[in-house]
C-alpha positions in Angstrom: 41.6 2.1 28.4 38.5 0.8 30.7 38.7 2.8 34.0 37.6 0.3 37.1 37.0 3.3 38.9 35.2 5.1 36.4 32.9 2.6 36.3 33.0 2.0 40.3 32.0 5.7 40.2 29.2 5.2 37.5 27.2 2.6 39.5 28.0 4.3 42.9 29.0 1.0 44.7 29.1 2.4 48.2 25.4 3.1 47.9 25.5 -1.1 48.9 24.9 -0.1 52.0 21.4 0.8 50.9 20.4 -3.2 50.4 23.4 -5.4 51.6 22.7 -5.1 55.0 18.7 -6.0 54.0 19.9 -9.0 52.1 22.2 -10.3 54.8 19.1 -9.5 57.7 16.4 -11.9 54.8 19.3 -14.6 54.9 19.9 -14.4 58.7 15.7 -14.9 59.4 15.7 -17.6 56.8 18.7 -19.4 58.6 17.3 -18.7 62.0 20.3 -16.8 62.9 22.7 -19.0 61.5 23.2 -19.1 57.6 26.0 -20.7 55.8 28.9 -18.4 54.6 29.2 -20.0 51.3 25.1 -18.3 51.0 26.0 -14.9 52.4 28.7 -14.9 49.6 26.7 -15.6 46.5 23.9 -13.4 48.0 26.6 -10.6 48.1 27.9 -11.8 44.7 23.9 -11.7 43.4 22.5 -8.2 44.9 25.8 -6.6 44.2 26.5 -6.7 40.5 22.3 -6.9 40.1 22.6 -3.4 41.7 25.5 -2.1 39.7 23.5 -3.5 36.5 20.9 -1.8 37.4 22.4 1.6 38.2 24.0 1.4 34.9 21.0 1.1 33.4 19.5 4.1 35.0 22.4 6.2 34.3 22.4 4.9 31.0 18.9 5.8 30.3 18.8 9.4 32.0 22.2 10.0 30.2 20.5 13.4 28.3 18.7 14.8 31.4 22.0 14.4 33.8 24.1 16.6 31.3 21.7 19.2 32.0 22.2 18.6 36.0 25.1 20.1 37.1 24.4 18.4 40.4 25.3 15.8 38.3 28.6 16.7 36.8 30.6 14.6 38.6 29.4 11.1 37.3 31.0 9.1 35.4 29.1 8.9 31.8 28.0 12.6 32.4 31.7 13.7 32.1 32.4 11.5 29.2 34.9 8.9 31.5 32.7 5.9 30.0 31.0 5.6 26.9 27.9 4.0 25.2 29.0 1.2 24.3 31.5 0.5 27.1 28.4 1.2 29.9 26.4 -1.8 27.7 29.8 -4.0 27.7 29.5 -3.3 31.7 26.1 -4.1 32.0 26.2 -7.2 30.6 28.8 -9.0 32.5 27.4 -7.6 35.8 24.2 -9.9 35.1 25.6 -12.3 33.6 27.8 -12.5 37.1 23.9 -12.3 38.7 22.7 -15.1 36.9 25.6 -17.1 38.1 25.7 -16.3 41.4 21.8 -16.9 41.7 22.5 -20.6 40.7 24.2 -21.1 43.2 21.4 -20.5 45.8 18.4 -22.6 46.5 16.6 -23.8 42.9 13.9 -21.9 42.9 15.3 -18.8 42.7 16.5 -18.8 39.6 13.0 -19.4 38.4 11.7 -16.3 40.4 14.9 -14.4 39.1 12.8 -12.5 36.5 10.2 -11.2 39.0 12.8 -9.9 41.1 14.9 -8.2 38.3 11.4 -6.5 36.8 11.5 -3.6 39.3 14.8 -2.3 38.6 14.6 -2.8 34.8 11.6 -0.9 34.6 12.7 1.9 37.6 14.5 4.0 35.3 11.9 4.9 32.8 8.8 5.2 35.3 9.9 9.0 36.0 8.9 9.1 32.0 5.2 7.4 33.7 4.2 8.6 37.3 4.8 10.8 39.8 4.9 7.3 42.3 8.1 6.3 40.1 10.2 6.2 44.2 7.9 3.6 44.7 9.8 1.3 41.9 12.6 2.2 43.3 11.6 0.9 46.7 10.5 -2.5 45.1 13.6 -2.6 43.4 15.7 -2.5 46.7 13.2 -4.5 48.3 14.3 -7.3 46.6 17.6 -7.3 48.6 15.8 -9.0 51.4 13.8 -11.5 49.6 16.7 -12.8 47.7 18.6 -13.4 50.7 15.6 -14.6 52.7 14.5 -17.0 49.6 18.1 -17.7 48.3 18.7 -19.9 52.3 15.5 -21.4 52.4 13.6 -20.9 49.3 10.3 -20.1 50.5 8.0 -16.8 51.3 6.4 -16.3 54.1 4.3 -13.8 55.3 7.5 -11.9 57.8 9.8 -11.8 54.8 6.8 -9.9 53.0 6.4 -6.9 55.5 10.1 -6.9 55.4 10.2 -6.4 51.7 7.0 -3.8 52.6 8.9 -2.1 55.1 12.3 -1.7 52.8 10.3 -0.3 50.3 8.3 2.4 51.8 11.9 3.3 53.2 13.9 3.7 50.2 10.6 5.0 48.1 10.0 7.9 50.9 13.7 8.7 51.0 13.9 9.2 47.6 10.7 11.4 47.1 12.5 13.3 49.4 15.6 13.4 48.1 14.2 14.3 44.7 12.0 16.8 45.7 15.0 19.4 45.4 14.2 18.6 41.8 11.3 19.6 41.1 11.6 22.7 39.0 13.8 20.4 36.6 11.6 17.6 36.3 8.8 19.4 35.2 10.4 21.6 32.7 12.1 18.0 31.0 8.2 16.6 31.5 9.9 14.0 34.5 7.2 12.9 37.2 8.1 12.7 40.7 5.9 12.7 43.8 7.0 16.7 44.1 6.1 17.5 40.6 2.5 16.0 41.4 1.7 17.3 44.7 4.5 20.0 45.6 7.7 19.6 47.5 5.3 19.9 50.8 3.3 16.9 49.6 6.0 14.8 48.6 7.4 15.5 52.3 3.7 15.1 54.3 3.7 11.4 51.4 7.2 10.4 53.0 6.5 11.1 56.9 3.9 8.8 56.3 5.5 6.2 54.1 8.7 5.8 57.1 5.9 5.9 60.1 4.3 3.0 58.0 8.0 1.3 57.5 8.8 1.5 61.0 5.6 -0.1 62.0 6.6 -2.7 59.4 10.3 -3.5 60.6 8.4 -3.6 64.5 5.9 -6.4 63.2 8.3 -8.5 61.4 10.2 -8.4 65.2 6.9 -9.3 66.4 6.5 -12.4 64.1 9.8 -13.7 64.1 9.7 -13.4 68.1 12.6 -12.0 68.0 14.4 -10.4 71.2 14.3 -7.0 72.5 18.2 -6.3 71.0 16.2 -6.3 67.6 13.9 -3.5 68.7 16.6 -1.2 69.8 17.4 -1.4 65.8 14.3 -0.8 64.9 14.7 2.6 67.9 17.9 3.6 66.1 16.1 3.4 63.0 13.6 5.5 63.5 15.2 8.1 65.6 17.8 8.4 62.2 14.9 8.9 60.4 13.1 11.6 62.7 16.8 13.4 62.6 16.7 13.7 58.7 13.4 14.9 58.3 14.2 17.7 60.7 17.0 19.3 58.8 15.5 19.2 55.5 12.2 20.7 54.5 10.3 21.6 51.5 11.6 25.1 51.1 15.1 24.4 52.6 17.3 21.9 50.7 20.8 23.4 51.7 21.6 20.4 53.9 20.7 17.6 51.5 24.1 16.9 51.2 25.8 13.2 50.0 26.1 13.1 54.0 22.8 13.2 54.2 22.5 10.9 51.6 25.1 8.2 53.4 23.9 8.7 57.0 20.7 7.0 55.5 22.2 3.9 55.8 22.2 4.0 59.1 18.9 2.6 59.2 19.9 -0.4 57.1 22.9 -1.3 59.1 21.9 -0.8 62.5 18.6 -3.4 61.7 20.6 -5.9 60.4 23.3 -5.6 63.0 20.6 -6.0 66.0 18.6 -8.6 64.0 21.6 -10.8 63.8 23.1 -10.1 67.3 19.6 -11.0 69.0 19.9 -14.5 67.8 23.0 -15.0 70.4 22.5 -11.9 72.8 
């Protein structure tokens, strides 16, 4: 019998938190602080089971190396809850659901549905490539705010791109960070990852400079958009979050890379689109 939660588990849904909030903040901007409900919906619908397609996919495709992970004994495929064929079945309605939900946004986005599915149909199998492969994953989740930004208005302009620039650096730094704890792994399976290719100390030194970068980014697009102080304090609370979790993790000390850690990272994304959308009416 299929097992909702099972598959809930598999595709880690409350990691949403990671590019919901982005693609609400894209819509918002687009809309000028105002977009329709019936667009935050389908944008919902669209980044939600694109994500869960996509995390299938990964999970699907590492399948051999997370058996040999027993940090990664609890998911869903790893402890034989879903199979093969039933992760597939899964896969396959979730963007078939995307495709759906894109039509209903503005025309064009459908057409430019392919570019933005590229990153996170390729994301799995770059750690088989380069030791930049957080970088894909970044892209992938910076496509969260240019749907929503491009699924209310459908156009791109230069804001939404150092948005998608700043997202990117800020998911792709977190995650060389996050990964670094695996670095003795990787390079016994042949994996790459930004600590396999410079050293758990370079990987860090890469991501302190990747999220300095990304909070310059999230400033500028304030900047651009003329948007009011409110939005700033945002950008404040996301970079003090940040500052906070590169102080209680270092290269040779992992013991508090917990899934807390993990979660509080969405503070950054929440806390952005909160303030972006309250500065339009405070």
């Amino acid at each position: 019998m299929i097992s909702i939660k099972a598959h809930i588990n598999n595709v880690a849904l409350h990691h949403t938190i990671f590019d919901l909030p982005f693609a609400f903040m894209g819509a918002v901007l687009a809309a000028g602080g105002h977009p329709r409900l019936i667009d935050l919906f389908w944008i919902a619908m669209a980044i939600t089971t694109g994500r869960a397609a996509a995390m299938a996919i990964d999970n699907f495709a590492d399948l051999k190396y997370d058996k040999q992970q027993p940090r990664m004994a609890y998911r869903a495929m790893v402890a034989g809850r879903i199979s093969k064929r039933e992760a597939l079945v899964f896969i396959v309605i979730c963007l078939v659901l995307m495709v759906l939900s894109v039509l209903q946004l503005q025309p064009i986005c459908i057409y430019l549905l392919p570019v933005a599915a590229i990153p996170f149909i390729i994301y799995p199998f770059m750690k088989r490539v380069t030791g930049w492969v957080h970088m894909f994953l970044g892209l992938a989740i910076a496509m969260a705010p240019a749907g929503g930004w491009v699924g209310v208005s459908g156009t791109i302009t230069a804001p939404l791109i150092v948005l998608c620039l700043a997202v990117a650096l800020w998911i792709g730094a977190f995650d060389a960070m996050y990964g670094a704890q695996d670095e003795e792994f990787d390079r016994s399976q042949g994996l790459h990852s930004l600590a396999v290719s410079y050293g758990a100390a370079g990987a860090f030194r890469i991501a302190v400079a990747a999220h300095i970068i990304c909070i310059a980014c999230f400033a500028a697009v304030g900047f651009m958009m003329h948007l009011s102080a409110l939005y700033f304090v945002g950008v404040f609370i996301a970079a003090a979050t940040l500052c906070y979790q590169h102080r209680i993790v270092s290269p040779t000390d992992f013991s508090r890379v917990t899934q807390r850690y993990f979660m509080r990272n969405g503070i950054v994304s929440v806390a952005i689109f909160a303030c972006t959308w309250l500065s339009f009416y405070i």
